[in-house]
VOPAGU-2260 file (C-alpha; in pm, 1 decimal, decimal comma):
REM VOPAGU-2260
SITE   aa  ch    i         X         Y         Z
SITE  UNK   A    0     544,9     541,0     548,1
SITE  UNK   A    1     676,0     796,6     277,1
SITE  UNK   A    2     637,3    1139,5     400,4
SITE  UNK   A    3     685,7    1373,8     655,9
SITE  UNK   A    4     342,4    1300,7     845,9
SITE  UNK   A    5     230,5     963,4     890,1
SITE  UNK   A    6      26,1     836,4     583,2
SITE  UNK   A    7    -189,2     545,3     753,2
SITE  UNK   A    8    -408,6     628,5    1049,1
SITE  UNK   A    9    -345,2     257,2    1232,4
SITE  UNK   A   10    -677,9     231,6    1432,0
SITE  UNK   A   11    -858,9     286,0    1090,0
SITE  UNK   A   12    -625,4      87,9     893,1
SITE  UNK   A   13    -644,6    -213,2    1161,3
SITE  UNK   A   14   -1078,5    -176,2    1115,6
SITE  UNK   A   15   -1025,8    -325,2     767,9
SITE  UNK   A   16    -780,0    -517,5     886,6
SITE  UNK   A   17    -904,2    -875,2     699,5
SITE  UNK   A   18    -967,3    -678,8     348,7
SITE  UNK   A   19    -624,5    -510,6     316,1
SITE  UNK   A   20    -438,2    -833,5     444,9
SITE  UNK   A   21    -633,8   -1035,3     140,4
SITE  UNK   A   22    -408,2    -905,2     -93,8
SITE  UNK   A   23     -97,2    -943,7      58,9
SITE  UNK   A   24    -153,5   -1319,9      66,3
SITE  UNK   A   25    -264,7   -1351,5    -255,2
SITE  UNK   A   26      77,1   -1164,5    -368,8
SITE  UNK   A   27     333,2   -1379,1    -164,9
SITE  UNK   A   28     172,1   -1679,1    -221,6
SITE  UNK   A   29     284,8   -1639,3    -574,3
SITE  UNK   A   30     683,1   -1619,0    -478,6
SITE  UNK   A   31     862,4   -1952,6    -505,5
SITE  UNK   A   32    1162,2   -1935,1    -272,6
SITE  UNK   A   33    1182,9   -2223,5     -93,2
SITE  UNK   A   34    1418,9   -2174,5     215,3
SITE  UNK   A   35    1516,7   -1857,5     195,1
SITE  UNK   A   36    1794,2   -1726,0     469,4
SITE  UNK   A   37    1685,9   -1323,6     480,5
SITE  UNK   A   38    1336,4   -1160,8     374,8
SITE  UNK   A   39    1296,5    -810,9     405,2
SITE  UNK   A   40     906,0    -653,7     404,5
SITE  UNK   A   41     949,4    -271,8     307,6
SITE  UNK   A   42     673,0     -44,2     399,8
SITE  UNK   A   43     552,4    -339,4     683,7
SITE  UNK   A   44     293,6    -115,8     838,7
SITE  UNK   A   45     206,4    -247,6    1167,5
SITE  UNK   A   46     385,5    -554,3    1143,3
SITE  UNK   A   47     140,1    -829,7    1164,7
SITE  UNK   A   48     196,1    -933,1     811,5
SITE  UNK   A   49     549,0    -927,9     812,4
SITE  UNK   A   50     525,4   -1195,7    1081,1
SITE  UNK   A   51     313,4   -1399,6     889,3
SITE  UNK   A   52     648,9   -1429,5     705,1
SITE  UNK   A   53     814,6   -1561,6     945,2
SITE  UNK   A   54     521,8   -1867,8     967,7
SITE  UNK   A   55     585,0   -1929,0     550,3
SITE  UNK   A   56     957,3   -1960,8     643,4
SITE  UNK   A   57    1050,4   -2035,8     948,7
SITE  UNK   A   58    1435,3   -2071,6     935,4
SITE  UNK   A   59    1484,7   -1752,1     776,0
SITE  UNK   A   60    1558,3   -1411,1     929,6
SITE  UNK   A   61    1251,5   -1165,2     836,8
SITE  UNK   A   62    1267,4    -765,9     899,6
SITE  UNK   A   63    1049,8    -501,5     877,0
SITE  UNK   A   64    1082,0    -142,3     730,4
SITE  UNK   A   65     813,1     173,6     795,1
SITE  UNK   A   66     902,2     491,5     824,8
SITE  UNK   A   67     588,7     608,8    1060,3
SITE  UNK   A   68     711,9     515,9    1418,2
SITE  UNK   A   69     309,2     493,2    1522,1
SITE  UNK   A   70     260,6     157,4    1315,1
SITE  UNK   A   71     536,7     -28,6    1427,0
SITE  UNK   A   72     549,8      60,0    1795,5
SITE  UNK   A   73     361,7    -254,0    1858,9
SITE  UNK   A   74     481,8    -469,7    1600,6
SITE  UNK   A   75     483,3    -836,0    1703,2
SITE  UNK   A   76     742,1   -1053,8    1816,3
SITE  UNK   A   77     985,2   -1268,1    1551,8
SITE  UNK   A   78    1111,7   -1055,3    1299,2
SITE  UNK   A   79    1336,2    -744,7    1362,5
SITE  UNK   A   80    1204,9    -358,4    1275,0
SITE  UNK   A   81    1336,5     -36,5    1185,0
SITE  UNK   A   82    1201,5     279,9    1125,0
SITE  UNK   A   83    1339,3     435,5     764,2
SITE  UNK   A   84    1233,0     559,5     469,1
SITE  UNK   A   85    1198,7     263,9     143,0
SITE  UNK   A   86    1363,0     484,6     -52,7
SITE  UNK   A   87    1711,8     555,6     140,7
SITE  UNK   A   88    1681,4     208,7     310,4
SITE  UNK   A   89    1976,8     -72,5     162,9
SITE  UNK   A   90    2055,7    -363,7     261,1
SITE  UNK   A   91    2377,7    -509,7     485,9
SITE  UNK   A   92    2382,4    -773,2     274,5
SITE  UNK   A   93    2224,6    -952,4     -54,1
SITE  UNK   A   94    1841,8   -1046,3       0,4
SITE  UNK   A   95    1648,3   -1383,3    -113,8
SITE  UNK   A   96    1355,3   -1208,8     -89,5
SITE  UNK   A   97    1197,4    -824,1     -92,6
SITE  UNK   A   98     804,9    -814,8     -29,8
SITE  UNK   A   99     620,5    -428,3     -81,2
SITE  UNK   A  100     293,2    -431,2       3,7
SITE  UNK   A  101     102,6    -120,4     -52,5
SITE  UNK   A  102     339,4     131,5     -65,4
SITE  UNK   A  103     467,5     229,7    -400,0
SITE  UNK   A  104     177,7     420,5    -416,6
SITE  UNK   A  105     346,0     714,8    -208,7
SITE  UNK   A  106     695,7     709,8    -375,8
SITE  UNK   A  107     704,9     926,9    -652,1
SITE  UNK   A  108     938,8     760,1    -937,7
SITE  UNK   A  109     930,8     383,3    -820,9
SITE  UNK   A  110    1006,0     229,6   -1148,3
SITE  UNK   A  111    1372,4     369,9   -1075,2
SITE  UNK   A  112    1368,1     250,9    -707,5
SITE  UNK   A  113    1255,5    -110,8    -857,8
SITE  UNK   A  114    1546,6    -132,6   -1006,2
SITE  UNK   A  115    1765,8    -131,5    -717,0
SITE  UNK   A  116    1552,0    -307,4    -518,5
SITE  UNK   A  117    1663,0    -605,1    -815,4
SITE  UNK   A  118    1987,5    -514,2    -740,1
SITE  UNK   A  119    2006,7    -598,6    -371,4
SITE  UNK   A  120    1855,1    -919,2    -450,8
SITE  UNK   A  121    2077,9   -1191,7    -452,4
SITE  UNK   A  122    2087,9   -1459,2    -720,3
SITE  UNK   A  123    1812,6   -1625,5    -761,6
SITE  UNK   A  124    1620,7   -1400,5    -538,8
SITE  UNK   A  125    1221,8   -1295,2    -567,2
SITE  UNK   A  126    1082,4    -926,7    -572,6
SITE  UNK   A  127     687,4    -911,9    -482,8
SITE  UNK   A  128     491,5    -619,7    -471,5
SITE  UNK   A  129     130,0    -501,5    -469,8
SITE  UNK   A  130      -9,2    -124,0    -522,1
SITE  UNK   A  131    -343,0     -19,8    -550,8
SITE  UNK   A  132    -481,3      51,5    -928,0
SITE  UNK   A  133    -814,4     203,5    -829,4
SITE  UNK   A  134    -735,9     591,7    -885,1
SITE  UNK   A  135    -983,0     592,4   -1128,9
SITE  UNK   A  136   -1254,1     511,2    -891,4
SITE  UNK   A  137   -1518,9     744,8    -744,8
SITE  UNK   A  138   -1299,7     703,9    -411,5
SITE  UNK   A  139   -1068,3     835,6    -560,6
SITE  UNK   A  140   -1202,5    1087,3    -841,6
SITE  UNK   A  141   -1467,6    1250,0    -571,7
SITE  UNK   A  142   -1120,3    1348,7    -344,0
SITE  UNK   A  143    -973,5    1487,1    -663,8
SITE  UNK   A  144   -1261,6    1667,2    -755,6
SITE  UNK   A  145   -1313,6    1798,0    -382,0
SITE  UNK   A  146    -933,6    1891,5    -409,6
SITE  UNK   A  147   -1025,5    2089,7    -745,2
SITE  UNK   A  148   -1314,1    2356,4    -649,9
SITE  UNK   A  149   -1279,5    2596,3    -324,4
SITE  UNK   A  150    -984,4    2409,3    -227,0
SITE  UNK   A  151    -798,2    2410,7    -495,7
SITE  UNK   A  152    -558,1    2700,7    -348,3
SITE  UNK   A  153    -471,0    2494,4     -45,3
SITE  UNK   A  154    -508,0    2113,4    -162,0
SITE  UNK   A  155    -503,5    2158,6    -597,3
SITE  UNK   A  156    -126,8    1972,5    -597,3
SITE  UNK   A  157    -300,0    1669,7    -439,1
SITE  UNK   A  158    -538,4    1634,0    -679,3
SITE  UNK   A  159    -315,7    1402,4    -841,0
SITE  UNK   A  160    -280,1    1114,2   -1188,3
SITE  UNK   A  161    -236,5     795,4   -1090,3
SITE  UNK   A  162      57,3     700,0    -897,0
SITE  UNK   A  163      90,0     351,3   -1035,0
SITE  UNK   A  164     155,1     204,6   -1367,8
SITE  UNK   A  165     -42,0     -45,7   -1530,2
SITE  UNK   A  166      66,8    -388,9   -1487,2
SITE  UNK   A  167     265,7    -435,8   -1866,3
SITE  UNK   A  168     482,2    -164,8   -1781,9
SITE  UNK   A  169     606,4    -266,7   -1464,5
SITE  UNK   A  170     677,2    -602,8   -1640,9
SITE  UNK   A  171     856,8    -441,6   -1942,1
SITE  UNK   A  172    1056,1    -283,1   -1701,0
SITE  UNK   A  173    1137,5    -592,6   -1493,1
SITE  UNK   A  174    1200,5    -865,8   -1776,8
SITE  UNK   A  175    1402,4    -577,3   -1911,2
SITE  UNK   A  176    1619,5    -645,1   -1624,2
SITE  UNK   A  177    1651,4    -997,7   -1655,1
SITE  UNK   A  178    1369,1   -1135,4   -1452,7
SITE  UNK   A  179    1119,6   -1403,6   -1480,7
SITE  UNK   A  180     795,7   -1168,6   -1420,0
SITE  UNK   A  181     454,1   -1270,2   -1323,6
SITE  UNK   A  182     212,1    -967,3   -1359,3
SITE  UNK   A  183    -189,4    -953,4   -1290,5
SITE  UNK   A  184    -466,5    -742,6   -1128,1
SITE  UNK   A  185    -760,7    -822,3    -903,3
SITE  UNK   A  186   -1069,9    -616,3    -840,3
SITE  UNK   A  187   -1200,8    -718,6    -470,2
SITE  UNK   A  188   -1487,3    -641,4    -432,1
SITE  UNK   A  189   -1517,5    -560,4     -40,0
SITE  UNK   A  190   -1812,0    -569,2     178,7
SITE  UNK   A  191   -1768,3    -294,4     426,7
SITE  UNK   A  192   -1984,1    -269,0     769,3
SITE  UNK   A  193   -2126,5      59,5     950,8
SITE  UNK   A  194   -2216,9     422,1     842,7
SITE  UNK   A  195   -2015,7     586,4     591,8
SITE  UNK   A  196   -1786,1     286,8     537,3
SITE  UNK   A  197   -1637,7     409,1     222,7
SITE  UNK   A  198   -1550,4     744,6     398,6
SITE  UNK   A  199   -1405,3     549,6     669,2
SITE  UNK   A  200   -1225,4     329,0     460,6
SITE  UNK   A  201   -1046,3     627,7     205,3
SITE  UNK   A  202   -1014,0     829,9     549,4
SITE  UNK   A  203    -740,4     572,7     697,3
SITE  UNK   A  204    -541,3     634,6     396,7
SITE  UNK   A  205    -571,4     849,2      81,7
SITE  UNK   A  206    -766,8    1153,4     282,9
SITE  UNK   A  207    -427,8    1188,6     568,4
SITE  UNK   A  208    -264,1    1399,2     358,0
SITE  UNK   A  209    -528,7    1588,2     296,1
SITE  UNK   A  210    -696,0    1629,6     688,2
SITE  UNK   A  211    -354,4    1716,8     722,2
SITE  UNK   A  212    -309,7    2057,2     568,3
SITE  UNK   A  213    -688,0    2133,0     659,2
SITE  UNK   A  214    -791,1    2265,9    1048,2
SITE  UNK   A  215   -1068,0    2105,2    1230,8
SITE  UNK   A  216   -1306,3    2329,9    1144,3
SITE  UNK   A  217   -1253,2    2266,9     752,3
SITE  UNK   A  218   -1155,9    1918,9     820,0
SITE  UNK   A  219   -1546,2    1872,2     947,1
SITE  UNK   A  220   -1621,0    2070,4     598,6
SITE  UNK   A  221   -1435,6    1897,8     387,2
SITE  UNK   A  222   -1564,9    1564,6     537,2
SITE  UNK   A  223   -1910,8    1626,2     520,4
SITE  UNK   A  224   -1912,2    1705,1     148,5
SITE  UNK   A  225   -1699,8    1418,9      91,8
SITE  UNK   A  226   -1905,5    1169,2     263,1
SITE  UNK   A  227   -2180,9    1274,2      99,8
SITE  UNK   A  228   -2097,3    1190,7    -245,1
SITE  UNK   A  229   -1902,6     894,4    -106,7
SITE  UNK   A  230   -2257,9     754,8     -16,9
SITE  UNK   A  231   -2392,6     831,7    -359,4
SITE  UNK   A  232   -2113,0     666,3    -502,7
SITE  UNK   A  233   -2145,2     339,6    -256,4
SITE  UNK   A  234   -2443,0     360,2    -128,4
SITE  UNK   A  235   -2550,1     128,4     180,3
SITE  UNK   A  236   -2767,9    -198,7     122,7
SITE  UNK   A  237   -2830,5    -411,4     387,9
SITE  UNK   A  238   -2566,5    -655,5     348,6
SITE  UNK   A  239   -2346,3    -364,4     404,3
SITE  UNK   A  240   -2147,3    -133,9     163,9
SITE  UNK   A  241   -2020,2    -294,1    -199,0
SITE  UNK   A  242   -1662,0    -170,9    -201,8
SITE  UNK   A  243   -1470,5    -282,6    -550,5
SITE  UNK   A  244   -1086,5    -247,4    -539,6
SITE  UNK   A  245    -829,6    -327,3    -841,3
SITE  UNK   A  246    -539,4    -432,9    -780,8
SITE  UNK   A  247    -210,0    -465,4    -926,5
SITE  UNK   A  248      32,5    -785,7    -841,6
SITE  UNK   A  249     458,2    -826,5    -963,3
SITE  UNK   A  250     610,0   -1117,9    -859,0
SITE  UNK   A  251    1004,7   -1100,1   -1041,2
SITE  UNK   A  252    1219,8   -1348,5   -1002,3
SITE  UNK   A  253    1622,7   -1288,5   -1070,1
């Protein structure tokens, strides 16, 4: 998506495939355009949502942006692709609607890049985006603490804050802008199947940067410890593995 190496691992990421589509839904079934001519989906992954767009409207022309060649080599039929980076990518011309699903996350200084994102809308045109607000969960904490004790020399500058902001400020900054802005948060709370689901689930995303500095032999290290207070954390019943997952949704309309 946002950095050199590819964030997403796509056979993991397509394993979930139902729970991180949920949200995605739920977000653009919130944006009013009615016939809208172009729709752009930055950060489309592996492209399967983005052609759900092209169901919702049909007569429009719908393309994809991901900067990680590996999830959109087999990106279905009906909209266009490109590989690019969100942050350099601008439109040839004005768009009726910009969808961001998931990605904000990994760009360092968004609130800036929202606002020209508003500005290649054209009038009357809808911004929708969705970024996870769960850094303060143990998927999350564990990695940073992991990141904080013998590691700490080779992985302490990923034991990062939050990425996100909460949900007020990204309205502040939208109305501030002159949009209508619809802001909320969900907590899902996700019902994941096999062993170590949670370490499955965090290893398809927020663990590639870190497997990526590490070798195999630490990656196997690093892992093991990780998993194991992952399964404290979320431990196994026989329904499967309670996942809970916040959230945040912006739907601005210019």
């Amino acid at each position: 998506m946002l950095m050199d190496h590819d964030i997403w691992d796509p056979a993991i990421y397509r394993a979930y495939a139902g729970e991180r589509s949920r949200p995605f839904f739920d977000l653009v079934a919130r944006v009013g355009a009615e016939t809208p001519e172009y729709v752009v989906d930055l950060g489309c992954g592996s492209g399967e949502l983005t052609a759900s767009l092209c169901r919702r409207w049909p007569a429009a022309a719908v393309h994809g942006v991901d900067s990680s060649p590996a999830m959109i080599e087999d990106a279905p039929a009906g909209p266009t692709f490109e590989v690019a980076d969100v942050r350099d990518w601008r439109p040839a011309r004005p768009v009726d609607v910009i969808v961001s699903n998931a990605v904000l996350q990994w760009v360092p200084g968004h609130l800036d890049l929202l606002e020209r994102w508003i500005g290649d809308l054209a009038e009357g045109g809808w911004l929708a985006f969705q970024v996870p607000g769960n850094f303060g969960s143990p998927s999350h904490s564990i990695i940073r603490e992991l990141c904080r004790t013998e590691w700490r020399d080779r992985l302490g500058d990923l034991a990062q804050r939050a990425p996100v902001a909460e949900p007020v400020e990204y309205l502040s900054r939208l109305a501030a802008l002159g949009c209508a802005v619809d802001a909320w948060e969900t907590t899902y709370v996700h019902v994941l199947q096999g062993e170590d689901a949670a370490l499955t689930w965090v290893r398809g995303t927020a663990l590639r940067p870190i497997l990526d500095r590490l070798s195999a032999g630490e990656q196997e290290a690093f892992l093991a410890e990780c998993g194991r207070r992952l399964r404290e954390a979320y431990p196994r019943e026989p329904y499967g593995t309670a996942f809970p997952f916040r959230r945040i949704f912006v739907v601005a309309h210019k």
